[in-house]
MARBA-3410 file (N, C-alpha, C, O; in Angstrom, 1 decimal):
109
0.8,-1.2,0.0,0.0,0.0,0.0,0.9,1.2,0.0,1.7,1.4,0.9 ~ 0.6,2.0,-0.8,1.4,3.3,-1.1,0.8,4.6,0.4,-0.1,4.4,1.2 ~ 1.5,5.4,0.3,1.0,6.4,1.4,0.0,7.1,1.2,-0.6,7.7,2.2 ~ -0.4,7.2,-0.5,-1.4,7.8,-0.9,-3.0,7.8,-1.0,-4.0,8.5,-1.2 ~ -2.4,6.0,-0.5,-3.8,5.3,-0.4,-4.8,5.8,1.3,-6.0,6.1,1.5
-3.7,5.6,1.9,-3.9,5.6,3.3,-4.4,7.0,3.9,-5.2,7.1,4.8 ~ -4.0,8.0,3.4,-4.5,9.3,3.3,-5.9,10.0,3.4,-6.3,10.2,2.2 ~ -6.2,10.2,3.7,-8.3,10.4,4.1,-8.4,12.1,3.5,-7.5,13.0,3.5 ~ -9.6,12.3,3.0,-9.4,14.0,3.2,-10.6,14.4,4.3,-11.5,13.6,4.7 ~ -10.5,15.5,4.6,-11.7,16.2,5.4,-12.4,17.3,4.7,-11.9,18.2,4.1
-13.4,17.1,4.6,-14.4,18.4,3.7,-15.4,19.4,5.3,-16.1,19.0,6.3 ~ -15.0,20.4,4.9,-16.0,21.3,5.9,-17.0,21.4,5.0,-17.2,21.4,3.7 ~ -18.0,21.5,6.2,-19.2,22.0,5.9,-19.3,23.1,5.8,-18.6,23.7,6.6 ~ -20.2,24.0,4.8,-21.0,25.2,5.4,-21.6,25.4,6.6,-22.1,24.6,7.3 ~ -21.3,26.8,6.7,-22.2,27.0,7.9,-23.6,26.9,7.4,-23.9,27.5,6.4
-24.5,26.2,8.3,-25.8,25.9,8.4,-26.5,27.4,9.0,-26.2,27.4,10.2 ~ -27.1,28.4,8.5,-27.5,29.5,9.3,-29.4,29.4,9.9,-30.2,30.2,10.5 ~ -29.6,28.3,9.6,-30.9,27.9,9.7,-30.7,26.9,11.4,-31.3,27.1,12.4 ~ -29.4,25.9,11.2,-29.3,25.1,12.6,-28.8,26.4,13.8,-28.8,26.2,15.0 ~ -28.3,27.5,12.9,-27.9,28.1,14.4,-28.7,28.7,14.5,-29.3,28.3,15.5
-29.5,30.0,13.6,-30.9,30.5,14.0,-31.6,29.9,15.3,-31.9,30.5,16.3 ~ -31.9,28.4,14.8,-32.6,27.5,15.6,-32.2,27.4,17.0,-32.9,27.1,18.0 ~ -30.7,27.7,16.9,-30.4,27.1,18.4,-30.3,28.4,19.6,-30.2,28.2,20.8 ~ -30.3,29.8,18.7,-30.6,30.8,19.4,-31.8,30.6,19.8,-32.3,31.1,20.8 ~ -32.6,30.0,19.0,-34.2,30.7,19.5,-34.6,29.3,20.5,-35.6,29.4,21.2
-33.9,28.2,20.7,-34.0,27.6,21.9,-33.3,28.1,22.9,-33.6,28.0,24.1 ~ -32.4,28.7,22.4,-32.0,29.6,23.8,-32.2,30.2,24.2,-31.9,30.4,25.4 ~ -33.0,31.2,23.4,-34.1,32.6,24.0,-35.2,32.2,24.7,-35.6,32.7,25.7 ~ -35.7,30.7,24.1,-36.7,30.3,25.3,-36.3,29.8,26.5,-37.0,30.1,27.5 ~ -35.6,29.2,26.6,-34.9,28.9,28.0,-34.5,29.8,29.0,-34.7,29.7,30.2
-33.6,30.9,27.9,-33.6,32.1,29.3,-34.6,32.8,29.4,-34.5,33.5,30.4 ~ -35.8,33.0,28.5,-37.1,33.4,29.1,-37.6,32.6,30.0,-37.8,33.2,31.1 ~ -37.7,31.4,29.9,-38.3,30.7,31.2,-37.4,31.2,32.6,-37.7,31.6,33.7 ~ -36.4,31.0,32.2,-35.2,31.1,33.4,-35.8,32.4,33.9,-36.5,32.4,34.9 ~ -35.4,33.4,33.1,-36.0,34.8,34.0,-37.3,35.0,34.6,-37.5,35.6,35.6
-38.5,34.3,33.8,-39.6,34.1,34.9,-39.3,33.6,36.2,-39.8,34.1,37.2 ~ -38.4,32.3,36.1,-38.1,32.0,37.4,-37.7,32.8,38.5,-38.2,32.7,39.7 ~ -36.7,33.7,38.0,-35.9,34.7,38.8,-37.0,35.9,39.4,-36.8,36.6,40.4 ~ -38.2,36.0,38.4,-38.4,37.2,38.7,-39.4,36.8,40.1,-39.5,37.4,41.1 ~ -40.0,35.6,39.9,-40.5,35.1,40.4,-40.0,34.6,41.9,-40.6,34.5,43.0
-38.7,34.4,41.7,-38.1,33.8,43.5,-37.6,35.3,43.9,-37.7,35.4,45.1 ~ -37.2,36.4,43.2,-37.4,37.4,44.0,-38.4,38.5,44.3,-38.1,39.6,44.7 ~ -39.9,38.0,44.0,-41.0,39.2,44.2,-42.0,38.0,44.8,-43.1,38.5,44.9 ~ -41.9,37.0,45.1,-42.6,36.3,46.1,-42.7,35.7,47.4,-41.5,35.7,47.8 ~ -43.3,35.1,48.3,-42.9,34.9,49.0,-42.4,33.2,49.3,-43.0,32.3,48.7
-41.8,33.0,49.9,-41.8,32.0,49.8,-42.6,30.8,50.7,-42.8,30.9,51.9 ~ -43.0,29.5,49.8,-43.9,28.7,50.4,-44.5,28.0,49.1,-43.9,28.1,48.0 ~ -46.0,27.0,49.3,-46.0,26.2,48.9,-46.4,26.8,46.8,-46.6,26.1,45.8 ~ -46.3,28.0,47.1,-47.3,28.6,46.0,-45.7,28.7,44.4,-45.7,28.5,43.2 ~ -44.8,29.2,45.4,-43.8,29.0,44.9,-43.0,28.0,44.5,-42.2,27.8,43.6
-43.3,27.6,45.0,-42.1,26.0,45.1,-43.0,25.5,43.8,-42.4,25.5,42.7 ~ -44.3,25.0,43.9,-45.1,24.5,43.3,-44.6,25.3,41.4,-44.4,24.6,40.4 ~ -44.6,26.4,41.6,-44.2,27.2,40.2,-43.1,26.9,39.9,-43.0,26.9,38.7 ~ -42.0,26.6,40.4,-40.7,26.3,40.2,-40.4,25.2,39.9,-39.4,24.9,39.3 ~ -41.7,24.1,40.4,-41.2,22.9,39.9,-41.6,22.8,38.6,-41.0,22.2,37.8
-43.1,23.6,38.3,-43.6,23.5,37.3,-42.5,24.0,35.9,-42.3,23.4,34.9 ~ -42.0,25.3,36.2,-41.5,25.4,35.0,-40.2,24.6,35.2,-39.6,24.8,34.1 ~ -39.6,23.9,35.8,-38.5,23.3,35.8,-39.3,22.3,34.7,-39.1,22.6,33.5 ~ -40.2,21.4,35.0,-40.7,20.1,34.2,-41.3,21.0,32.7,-41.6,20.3,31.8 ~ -41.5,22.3,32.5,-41.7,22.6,31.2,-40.2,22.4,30.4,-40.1,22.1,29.2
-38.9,22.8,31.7,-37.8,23.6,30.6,-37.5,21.8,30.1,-36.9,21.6,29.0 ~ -37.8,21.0,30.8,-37.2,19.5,30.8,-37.7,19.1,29.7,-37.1,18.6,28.8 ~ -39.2,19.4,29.8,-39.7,18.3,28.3,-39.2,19.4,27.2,-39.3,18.9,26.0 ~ -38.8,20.5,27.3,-38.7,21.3,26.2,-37.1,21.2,25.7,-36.7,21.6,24.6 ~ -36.6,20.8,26.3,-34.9,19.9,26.3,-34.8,18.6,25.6,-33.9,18.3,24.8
-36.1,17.8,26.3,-36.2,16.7,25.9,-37.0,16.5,24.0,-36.8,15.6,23.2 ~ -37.6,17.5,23.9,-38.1,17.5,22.7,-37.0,18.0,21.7,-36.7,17.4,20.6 ~ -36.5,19.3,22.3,-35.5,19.8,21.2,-34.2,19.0,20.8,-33.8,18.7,19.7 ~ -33.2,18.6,22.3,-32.3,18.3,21.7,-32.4,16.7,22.2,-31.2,16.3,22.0 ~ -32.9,16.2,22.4,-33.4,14.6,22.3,-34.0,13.9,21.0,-33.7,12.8,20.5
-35.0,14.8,20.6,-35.3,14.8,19.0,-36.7,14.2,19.2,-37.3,13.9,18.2 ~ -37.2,14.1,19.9,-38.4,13.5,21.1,-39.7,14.4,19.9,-40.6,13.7,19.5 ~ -39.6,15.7,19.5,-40.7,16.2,19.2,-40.9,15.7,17.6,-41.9,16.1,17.0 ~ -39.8,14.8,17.0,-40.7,14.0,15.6,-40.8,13.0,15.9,-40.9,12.2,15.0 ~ -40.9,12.0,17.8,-41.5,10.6,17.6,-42.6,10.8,17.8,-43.1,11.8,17.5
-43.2,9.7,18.3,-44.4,9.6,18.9,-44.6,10.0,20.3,-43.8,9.8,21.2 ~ -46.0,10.5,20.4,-46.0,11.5,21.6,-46.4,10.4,23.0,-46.5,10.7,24.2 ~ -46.6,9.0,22.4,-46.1,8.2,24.0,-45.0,7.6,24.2,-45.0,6.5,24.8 ~ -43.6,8.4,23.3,-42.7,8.3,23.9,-42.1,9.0,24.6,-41.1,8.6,25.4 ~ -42.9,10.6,24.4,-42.2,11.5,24.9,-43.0,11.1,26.4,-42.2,11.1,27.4
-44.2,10.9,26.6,-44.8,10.6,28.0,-44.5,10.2,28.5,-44.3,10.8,29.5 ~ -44.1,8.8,28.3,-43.2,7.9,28.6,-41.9,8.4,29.5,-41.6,8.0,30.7 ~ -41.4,9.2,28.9,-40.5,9.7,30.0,-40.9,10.6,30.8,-40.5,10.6,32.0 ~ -41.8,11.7,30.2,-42.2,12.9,31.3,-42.8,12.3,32.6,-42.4,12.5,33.8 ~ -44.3,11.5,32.3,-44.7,10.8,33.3,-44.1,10.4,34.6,-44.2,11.1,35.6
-43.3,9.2,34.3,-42.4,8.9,35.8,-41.5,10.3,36.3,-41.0,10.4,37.4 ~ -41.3,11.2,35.4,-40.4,12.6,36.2,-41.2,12.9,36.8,-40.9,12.9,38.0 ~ -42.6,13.1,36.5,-43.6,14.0,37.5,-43.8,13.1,38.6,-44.0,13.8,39.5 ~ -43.9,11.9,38.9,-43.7,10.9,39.6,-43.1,11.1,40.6,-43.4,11.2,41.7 ~ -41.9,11.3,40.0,-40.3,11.2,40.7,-40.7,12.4,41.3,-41.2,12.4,42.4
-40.6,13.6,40.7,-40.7,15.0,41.5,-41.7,15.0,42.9,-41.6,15.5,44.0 ~ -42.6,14.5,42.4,-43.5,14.6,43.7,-43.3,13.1,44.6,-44.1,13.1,45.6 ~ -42.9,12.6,44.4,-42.1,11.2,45.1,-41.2,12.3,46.2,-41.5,12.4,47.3 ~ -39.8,13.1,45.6,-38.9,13.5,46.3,-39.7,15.1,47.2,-39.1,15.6,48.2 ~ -40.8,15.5,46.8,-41.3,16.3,47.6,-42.2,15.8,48.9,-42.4,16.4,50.0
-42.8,14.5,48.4,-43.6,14.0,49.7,-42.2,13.7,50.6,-42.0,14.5,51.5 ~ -41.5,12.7,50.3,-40.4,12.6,51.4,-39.7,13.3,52.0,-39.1,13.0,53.0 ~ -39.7,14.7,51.2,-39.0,15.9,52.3,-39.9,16.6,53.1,-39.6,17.3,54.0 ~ -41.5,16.2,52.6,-42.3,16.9,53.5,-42.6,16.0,55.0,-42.9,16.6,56.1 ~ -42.5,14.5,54.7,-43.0,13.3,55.5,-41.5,13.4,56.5,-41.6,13.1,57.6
-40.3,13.8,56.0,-39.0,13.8,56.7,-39.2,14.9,57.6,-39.1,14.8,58.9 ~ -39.6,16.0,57.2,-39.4,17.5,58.3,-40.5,16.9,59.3,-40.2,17.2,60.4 ~ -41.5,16.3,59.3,-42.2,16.2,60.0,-41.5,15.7,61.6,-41.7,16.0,62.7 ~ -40.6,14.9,61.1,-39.6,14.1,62.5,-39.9,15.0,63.4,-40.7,14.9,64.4 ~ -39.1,16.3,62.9,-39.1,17.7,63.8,-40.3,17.8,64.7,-40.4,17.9,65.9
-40.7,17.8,64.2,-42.6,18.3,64.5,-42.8,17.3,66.0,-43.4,17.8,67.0 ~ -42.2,16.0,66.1,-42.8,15.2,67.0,-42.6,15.9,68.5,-41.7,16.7,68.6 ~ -43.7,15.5,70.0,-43.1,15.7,71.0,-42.7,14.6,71.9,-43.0,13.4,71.6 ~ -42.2,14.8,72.6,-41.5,13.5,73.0,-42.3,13.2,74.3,-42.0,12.1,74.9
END
């Protein structure tokens, strides 16, 4: 085998201005959600009314992650369930047990 054989080339791509477009405007939505968040943990008070919104948009920004860069939004929509489901599960699984734990406190002896 000659050296010439063995030699590979690399071709660049064009820039795609449609894939980056795209990827700013996922990112504009994200830090829109994000800043709701913010505006939100500093002009409220805190308690159940909050928490409850924070989890909420957390599980929007998730499936909206999960759709965009998972690719989740051209399958079928009980696959995407499929995962969101047991999250909301899980989320409120890890909130009952931190509520059912603080209670320890609570006891008198």
């Amino acid at each position: 085998m000659s050296l010439q054989e063995n030699q590979t080339t690399l071709e660049v791509q064009p820039r795609d201005n449609a894939k980056i477009k795209k990827i700013w405007k996922i990112a504009g939505i994200l830090l829109f959600v994000t800043a709701i968040e913010f505006v939100f943990a500093f002009t409220m008070p805190r308690g159940i009314l909050l928490y409850s919104i924070f989890i909420g948009l957390t599980l929007v920004k998730a499936g909206y992650i999960m759709m965009e860069f998972m690719h989740l939004k051209d399958e079928a929509k009980t696959l995407f369930w499929s995962i969101m489901i047991p999250l909301i599960f899980l989320v409120w699984l890890i909130i009952a047990l931190m509520k059912e734990g603080s209670e320890i406190f609570m006891l008198r002896w």
